[in-house]
C-alpha positions as CSV (number, residue, x, y, z in Angstrom):
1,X,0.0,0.0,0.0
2,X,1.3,3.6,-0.8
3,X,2.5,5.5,2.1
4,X,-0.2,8.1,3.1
5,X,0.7,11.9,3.6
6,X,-1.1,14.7,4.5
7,X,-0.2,18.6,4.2
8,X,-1.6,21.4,6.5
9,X,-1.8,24.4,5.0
10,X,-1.9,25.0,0.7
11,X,0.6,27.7,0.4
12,X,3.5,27.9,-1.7
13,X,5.7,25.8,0.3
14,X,2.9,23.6,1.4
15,X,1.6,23.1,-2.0
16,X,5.3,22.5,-3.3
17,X,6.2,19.6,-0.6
18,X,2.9,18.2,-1.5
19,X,3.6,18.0,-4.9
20,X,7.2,16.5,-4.1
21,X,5.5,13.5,-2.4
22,X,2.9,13.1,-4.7
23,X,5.5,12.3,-7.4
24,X,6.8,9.5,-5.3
25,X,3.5,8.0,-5.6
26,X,2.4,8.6,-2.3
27,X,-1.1,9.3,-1.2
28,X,-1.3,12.6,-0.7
29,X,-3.7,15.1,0.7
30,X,-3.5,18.7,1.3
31,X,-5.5,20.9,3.5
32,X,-6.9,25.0,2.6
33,X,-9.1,27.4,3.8
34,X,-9.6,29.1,0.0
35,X,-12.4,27.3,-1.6
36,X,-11.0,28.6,-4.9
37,X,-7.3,26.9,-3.7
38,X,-9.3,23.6,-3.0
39,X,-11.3,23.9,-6.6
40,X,-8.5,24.7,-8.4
41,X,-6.1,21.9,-7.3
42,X,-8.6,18.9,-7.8
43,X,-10.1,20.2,-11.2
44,X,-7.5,22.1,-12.7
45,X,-4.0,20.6,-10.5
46,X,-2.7,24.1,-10.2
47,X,-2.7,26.1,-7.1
48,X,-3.6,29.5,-9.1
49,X,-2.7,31.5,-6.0
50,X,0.4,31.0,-4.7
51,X,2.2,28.6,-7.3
52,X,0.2,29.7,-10.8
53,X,1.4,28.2,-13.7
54,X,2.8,25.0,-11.9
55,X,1.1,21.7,-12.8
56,X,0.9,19.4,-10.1
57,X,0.5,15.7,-10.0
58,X,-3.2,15.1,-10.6
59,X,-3.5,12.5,-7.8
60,X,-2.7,15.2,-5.5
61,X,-5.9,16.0,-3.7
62,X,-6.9,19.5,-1.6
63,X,-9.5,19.2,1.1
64,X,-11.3,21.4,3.5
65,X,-11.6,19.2,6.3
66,X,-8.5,18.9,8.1
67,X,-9.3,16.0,9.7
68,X,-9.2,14.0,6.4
69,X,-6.0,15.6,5.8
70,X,-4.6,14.2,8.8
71,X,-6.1,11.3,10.3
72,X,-4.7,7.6,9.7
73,X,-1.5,9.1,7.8
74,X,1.9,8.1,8.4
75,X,3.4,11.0,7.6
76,X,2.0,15.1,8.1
77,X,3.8,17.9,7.1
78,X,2.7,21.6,8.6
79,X,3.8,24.2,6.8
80,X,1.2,27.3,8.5
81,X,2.6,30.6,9.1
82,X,5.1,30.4,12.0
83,X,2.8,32.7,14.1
84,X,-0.6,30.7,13.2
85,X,1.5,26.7,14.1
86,X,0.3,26.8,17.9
87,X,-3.6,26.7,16.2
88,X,-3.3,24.3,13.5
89,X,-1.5,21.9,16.0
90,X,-4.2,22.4,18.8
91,X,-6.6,21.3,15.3
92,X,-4.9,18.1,15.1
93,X,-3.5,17.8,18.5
94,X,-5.9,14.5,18.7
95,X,-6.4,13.4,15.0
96,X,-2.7,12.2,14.5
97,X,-2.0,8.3,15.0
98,X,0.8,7.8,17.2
99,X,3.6,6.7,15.0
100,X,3.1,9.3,12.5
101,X,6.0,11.4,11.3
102,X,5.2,14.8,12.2
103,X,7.2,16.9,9.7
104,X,7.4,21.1,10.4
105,X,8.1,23.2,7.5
106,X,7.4,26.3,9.1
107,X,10.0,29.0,9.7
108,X,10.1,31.3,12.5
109,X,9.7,32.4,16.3
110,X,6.5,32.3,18.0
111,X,5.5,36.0,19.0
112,X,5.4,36.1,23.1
113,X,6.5,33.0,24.1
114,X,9.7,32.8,21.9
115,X,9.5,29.6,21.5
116,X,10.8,28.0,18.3
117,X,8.2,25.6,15.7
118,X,9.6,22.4,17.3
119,X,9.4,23.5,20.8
120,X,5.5,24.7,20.2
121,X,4.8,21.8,18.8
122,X,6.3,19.9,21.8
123,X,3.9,21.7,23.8
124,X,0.7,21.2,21.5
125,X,1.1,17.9,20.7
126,X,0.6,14.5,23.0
127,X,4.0,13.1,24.4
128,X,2.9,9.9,22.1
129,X,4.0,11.7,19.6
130,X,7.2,13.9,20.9
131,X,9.8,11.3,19.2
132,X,8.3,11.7,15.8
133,X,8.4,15.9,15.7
134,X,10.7,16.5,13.4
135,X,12.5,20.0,11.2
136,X,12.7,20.7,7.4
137,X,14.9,23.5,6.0
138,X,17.1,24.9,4.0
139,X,17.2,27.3,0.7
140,X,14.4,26.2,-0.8
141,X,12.0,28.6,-2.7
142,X,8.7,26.7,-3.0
143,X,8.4,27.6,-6.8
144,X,11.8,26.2,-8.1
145,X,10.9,23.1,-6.0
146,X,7.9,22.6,-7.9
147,X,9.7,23.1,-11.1
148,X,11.7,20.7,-10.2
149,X,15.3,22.4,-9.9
150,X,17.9,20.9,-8.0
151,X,17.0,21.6,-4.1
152,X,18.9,20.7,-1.2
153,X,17.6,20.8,2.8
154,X,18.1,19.7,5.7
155,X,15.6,17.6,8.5
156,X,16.5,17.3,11.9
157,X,15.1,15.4,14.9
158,X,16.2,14.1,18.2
159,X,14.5,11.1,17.3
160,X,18.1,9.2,15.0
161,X,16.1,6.1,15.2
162,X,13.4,7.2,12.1
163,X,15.5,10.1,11.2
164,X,16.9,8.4,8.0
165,X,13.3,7.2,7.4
166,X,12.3,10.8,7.4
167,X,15.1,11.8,4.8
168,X,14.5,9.7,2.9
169,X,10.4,10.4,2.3
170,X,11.3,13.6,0.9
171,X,14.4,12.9,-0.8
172,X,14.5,12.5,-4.9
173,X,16.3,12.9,-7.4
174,X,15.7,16.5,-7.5
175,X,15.3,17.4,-4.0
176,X,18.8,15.9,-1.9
177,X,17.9,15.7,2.2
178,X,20.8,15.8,4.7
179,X,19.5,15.2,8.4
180,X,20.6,16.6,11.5
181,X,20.7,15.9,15.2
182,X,20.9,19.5,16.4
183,X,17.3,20.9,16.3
184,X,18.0,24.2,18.1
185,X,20.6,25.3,15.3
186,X,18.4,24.2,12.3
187,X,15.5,26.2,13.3
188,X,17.2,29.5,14.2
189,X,18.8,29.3,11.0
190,X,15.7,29.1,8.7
191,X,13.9,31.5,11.4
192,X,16.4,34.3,11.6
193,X,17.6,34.3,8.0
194,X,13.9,36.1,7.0
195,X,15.1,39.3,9.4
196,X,18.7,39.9,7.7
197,X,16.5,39.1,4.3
198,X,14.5,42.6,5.1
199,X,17.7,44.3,6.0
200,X,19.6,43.6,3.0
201,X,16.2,44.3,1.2
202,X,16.9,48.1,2.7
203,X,20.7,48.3,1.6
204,X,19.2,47.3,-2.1
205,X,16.4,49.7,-2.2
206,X,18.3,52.8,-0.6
207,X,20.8,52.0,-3.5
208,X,23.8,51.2,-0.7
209,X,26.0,48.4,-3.3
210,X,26.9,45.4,-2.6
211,X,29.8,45.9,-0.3
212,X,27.1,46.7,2.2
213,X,25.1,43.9,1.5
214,X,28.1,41.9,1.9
215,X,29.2,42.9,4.7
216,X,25.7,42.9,6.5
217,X,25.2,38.9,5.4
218,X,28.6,38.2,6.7
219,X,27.7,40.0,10.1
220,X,24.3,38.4,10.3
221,X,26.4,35.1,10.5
222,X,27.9,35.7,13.5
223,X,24.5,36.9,15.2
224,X,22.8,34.3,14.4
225,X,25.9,31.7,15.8
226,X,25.5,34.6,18.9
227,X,22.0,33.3,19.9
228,X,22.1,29.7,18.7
229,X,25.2,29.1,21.2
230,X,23.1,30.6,23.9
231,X,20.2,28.4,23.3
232,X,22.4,25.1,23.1
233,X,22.5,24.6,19.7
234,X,25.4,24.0,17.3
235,X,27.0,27.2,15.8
236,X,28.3,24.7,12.9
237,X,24.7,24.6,11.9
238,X,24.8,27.9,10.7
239,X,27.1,27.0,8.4
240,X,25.1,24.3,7.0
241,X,22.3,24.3,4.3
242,X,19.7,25.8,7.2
243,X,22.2,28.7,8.1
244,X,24.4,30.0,5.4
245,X,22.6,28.0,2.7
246,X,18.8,29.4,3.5
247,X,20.4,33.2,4.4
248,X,22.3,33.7,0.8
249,X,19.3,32.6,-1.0
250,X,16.7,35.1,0.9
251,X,19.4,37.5,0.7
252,X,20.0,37.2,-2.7
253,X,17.1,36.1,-4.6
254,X,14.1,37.8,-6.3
255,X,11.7,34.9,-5.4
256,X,12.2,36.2,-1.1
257,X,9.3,38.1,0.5
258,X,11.1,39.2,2.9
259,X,13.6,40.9,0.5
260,X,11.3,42.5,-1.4
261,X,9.6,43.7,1.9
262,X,13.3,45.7,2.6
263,X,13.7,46.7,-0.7
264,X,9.9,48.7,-0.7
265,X,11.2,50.0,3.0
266,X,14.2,51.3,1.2
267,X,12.5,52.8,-1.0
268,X,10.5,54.5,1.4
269,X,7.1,52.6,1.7
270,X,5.4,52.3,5.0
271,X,5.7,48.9,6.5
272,X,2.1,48.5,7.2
273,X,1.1,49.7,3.5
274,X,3.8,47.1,2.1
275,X,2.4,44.0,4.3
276,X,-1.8,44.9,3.3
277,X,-0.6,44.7,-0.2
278,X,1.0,41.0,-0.3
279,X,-0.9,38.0,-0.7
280,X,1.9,35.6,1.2
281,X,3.2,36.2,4.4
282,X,6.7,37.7,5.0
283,X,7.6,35.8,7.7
284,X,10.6,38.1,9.1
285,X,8.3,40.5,10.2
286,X,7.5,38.8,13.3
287,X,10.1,37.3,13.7
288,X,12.3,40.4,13.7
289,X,10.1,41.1,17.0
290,X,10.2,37.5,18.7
291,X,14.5,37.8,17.8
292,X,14.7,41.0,19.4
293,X,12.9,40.3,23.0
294,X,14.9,36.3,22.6
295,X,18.3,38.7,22.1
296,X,17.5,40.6,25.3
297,X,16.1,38.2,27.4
298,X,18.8,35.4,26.5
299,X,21.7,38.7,26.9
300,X,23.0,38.0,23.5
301,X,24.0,41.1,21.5
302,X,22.0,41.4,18.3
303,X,23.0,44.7,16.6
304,X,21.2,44.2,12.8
305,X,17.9,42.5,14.5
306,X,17.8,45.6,17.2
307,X,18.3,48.0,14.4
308,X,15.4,46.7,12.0
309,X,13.4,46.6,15.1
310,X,13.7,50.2,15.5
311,X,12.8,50.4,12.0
312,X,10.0,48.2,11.5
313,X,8.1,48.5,15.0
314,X,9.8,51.9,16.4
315,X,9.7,54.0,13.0
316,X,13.1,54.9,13.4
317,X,14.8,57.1,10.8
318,X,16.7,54.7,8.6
319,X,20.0,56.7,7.4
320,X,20.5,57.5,11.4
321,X,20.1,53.8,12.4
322,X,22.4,52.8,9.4
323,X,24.9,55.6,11.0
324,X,24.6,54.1,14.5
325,X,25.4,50.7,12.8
326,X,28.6,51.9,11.7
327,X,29.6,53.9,14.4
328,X,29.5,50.9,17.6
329,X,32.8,50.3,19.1
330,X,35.8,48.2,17.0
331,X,35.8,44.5,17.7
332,X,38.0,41.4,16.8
333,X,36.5,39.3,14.2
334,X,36.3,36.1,15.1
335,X,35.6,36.7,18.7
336,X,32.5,38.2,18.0
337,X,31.1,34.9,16.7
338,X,31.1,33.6,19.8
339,X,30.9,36.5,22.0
340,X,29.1,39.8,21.7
């Protein structure tokens, strides 16, 4: 019998991992809210809103009810908005067959609690299931995954006894899984790469060059090893696909929300006028608060995430902050990757 999978949530990157098992043959199933999402996909085998123009395998089934999604399934993948996780997990909390492989795609930090996607889920879910909770990542934009371009990521669980089993569900010969053991490291990375995505956004709208944006990735680097030491993860991580690998491409490429959002801030939109116009969620938004209150609470020195929260929730004046930026106090290197 084919495995069974089921997707919450019909977005981009929910849609595109759906796809990516449904061309394995799996039985697949994939929840929405959008009627027109649901229609769409089972007449047509298109999501027209957030992957148009992608064909998708026509086995691949969308569903309202999210218990069909998700009951009796061996494996569920959540991809919801970081900040909207906690809800869809308190929906299946009691749906889920122990045994399943509970598979997070989401990326981010919960607003007010600060708690990362594995660690909410932890708390959501029935200890039955805690050994099967497991991390994807990496730089993966959900359209080239559809189309099929080579993709690599990462999943990471504490459980190493089905972690290879979980690699290798998503893993073709498009799409190349690596797994880790460090949990901590691999979220942060995929979580904290959305904020420095919005700053170098800002450097490429104000017109700043590429020595800036340069420089800014390169420093986000050592932030993010800053806070994922503190919280007991791996700072080799961040070197990894989930660190280095998922910040570049956000960074970097045109596909990224969350660049786009800096670049419109750049060019001097509002933030809350640039978020009512998009469609998708740009997920470094809250997260650039959740980063900020982790950064003081957990006493590690954030510089670039304090900055865009003036920015973003403080309306700071951005050539000023960019000016404070420049102006802190001289520093080795290398110690600041492990240091403030």
């Amino acid at each position: 019998m084919s495995l069974k999978a089921g997707v919450v949530s019909a977005g981009s990157w929910g849609t595109a991992l759906a796809a990516l098992l449904a061309g394995k043959k799996y039985d697949v199933s994939i929840w929405a809210r959008e009627n027109e999402i649901i229609k769409s996909i089972n007449e047509e085998s298109e999501n027209k809103i957030f992957l148009p123009g992608i064909k998708l395998p026509e086995t691949l089934k969308a569903t309202e009810d999210i218990s069909q999604a998700v009951h009796s399934k061996d494996l569920v993948v959540i991809a919801t908005p970081a900040q909207h996780l906690r809800e869809s997990l308190r929906q299946i909390a009691f749906l889920v067959s122990p045994g399943t492989y509970i598979v997070l795609a989401s990326k981010g930090i919960e607003k007010g609690t600060l708690k990362t996607m594995h660690q909410v889920a932890e708390e959501m879910l029935p200890p039955v299931l805690h050994r099967n909770i497991f991390v994807i990542s990496g730089p993966t934009f959900a359209r080239e995954l559809a189309q099929k371009v080579p993709t690599c990521a990462v999943v990471a669980g504490h459980n190493s006894d089905n972690m290879g089993a979980v690699q290798s569900l998503f893993n073709t010969d498009y799409m190349r899984i690596y797994r880790s053991a460090d949990v901590t490291g691999v979220e942060l990375g995929g979580a904290l790469k959305n904020i420095y995505a919005i700053a170098v956004g800002i450097l490429e709208g104000m017109e700043l060059g590429k020595n800036a944006q340069a420089a800014l990735i390169t420093r986000s680097i050592a932030e993010m090893s800053r806070l994922v030491i503190s919280m007991g993860g791996n700072p080799m991580t961040i070197s990894g696909l989930s660190g280095i690998g998922d910040l570049v491409l956000t960074c970097t490429g045109n596909l990224s929300r969350n660049r786009q959002v800096g670049i419109r801030l750049g060019k001097g939109e509002k933030i809350d006028d640039i978020l009512k116009s998009m469609i998708m969620v740009a997920e470094g938004v809250p997260t650039t608060a959740s980063a900020y209150d982790l950064s003081k609470k957990s006493g590690v020195e954030m510089p670039v995430v304090e900055t865009l929260y003036g920015l973003i929730y403080e309306n700071a004046d951005i050539n000023s902050s960019i000016k404070k930026l420049m102006s802190r106090s001289l520093k080795d290197e290398l110690e600041t990757y492990g240091g403030n």
